[in-house]
NULOZA-50651 format. One record per residue (C-alpha): residue number from 0; residue in one letter; z, x, y. Coordinates in pm, 1 decimal. Each point is the difference from the previous one (the first is absolute). Layout:
<pts>
  resi  resn        pz        px        py
   NUM     A         Z         X         Y
...
</pts>
This chain:
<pts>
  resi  resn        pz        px        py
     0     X     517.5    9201.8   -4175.0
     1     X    -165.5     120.4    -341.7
     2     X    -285.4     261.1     -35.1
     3     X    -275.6    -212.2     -24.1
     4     X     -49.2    -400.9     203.8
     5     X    -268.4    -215.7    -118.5
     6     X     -72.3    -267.0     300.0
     7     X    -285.9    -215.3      90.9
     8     X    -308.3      62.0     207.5
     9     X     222.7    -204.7     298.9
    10     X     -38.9     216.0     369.9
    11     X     360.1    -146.8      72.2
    12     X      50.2     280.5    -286.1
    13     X     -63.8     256.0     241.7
    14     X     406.1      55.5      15.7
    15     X      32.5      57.6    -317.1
    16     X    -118.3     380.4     132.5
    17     X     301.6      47.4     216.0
    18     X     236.2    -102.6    -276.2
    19     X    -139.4     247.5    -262.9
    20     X      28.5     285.1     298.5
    21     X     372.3     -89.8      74.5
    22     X      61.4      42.7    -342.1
    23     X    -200.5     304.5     -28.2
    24     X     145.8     145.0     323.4
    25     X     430.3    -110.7    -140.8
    26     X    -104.1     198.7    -323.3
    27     X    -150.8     337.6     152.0
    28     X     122.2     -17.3     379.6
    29     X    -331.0       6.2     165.8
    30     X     -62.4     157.7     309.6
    31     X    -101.7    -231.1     292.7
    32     X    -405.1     135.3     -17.2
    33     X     -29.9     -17.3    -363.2
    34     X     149.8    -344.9     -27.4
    35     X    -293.6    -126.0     259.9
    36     X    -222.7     191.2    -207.1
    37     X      89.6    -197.8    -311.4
    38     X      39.9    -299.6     141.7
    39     X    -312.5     -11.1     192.6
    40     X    -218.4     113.8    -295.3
    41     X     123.4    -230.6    -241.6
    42     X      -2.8    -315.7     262.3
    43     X    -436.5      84.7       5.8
    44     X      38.7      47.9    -374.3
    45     X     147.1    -341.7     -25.9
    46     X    -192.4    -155.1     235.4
    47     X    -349.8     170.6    -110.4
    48     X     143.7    -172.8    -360.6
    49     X      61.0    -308.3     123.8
    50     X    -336.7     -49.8     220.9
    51     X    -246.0     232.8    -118.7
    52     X      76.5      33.7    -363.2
    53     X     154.4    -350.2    -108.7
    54     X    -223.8    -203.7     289.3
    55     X     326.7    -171.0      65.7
    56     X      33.4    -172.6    -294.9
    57     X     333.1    -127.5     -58.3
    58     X     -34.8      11.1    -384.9
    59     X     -59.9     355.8     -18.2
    60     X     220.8     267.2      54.1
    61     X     104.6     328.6     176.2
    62     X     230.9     228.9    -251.1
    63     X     190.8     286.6     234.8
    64     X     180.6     255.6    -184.1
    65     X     175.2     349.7     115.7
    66     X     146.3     322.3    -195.7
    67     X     176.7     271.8     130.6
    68     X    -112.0     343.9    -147.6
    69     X     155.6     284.5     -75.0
    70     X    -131.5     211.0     266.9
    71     X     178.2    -259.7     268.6
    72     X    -352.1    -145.6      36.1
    73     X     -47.0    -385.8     -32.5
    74     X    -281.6    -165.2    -147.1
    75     X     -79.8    -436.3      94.4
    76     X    -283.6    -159.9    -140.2
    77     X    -128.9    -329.4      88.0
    78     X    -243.5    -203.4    -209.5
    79     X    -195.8    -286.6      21.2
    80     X    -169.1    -200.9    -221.8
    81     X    -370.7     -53.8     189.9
    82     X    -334.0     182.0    -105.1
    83     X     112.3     382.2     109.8
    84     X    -193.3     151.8     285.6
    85     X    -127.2     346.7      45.4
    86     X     195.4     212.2     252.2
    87     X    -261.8     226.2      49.0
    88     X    -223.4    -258.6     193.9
    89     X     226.4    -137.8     218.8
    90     X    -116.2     111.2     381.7
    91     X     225.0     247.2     200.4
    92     X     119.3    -206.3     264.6
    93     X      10.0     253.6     202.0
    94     X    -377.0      46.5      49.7
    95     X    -108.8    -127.8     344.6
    96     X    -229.5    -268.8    -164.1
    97     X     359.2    -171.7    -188.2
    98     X     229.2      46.3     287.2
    99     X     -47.3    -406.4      38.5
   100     X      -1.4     -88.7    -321.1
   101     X     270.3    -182.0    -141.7
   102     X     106.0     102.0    -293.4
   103     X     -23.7     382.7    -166.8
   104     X     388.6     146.7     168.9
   105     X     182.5     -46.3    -285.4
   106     X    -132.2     193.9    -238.6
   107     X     -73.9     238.2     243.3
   108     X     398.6     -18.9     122.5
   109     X      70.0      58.0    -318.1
   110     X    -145.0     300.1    -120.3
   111     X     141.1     161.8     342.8
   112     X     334.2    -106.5     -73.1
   113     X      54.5      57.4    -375.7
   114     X     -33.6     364.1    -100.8
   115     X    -242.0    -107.6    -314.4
   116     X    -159.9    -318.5     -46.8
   117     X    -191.1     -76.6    -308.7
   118     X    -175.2    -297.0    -145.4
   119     X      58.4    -133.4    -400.8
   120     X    -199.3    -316.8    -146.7
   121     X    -313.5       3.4     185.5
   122     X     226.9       4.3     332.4
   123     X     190.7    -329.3    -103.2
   124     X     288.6     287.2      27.6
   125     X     106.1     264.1     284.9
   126     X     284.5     223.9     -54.4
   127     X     180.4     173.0     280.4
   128     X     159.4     321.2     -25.9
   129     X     259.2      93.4     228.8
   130     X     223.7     275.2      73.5
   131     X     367.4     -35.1      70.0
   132     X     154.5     264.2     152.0
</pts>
């Protein structure tokens, strides 16, 4: 599987997450905790893509690349191609008055599991950093 997949804004995508990860994991021999940790933040990175940024639109899509660094760290970006959102307002779901709400986890999963998370073209973009060993 190459770098970088370009797919459409289809949830049946969704696997395409697990795929990139088993490749991911063959190449650098994850561990068992950082391979959920991967997987699960770039399944809400796909899926916060898919719904949130493309509106499931089938004629846009979701771009996923990865890049191992140097410093055994691991960097995968996903992209959509909606209007961008500002991370900054989205409400911590963990506040009493969004415990029922029903979206708001993933980003939130995200940024617990990833050891950076930053945002590129007006938040169309999140990139994941992750350490490997």
């Amino acid at each position: 599987m190459p770098n970088n997949i370009t797919f459409t804004s289809d949830i049946n995508n969704l696997n395409i997450a697990e795929a990139i990860v088993d490749t991911i994991s063959r190449i650098s021999r994850l561990d068992e905790l950082i391979y959920g940790n991967i997987l699960l933040s770039l399944s809400e990175a796909i899926n916060n893509a898919i719904v949130h940024g493309n509106k499931f639109d089938k004629t846009k899509k979701v771009s996923v690349s990865y890049e191992f660094l140097i410093d055994k760290n691991l960097i995968v970006s996903v992209e959509d191609e909606g209007n961008g959102f500002d991370p900054k307002i989205v409400p911590d779901p963990t506040d009493p008055n969004n415990l029922e709400n029903l979206h708001g986890r993933g980003i939130f999963l995200i940024h617990n599991l990833a050891d950076e998370v930053t945002y590129e073209s007006n938040g169309r973009k999140v990139l994941m950093k992750f350490q490997l060993n």
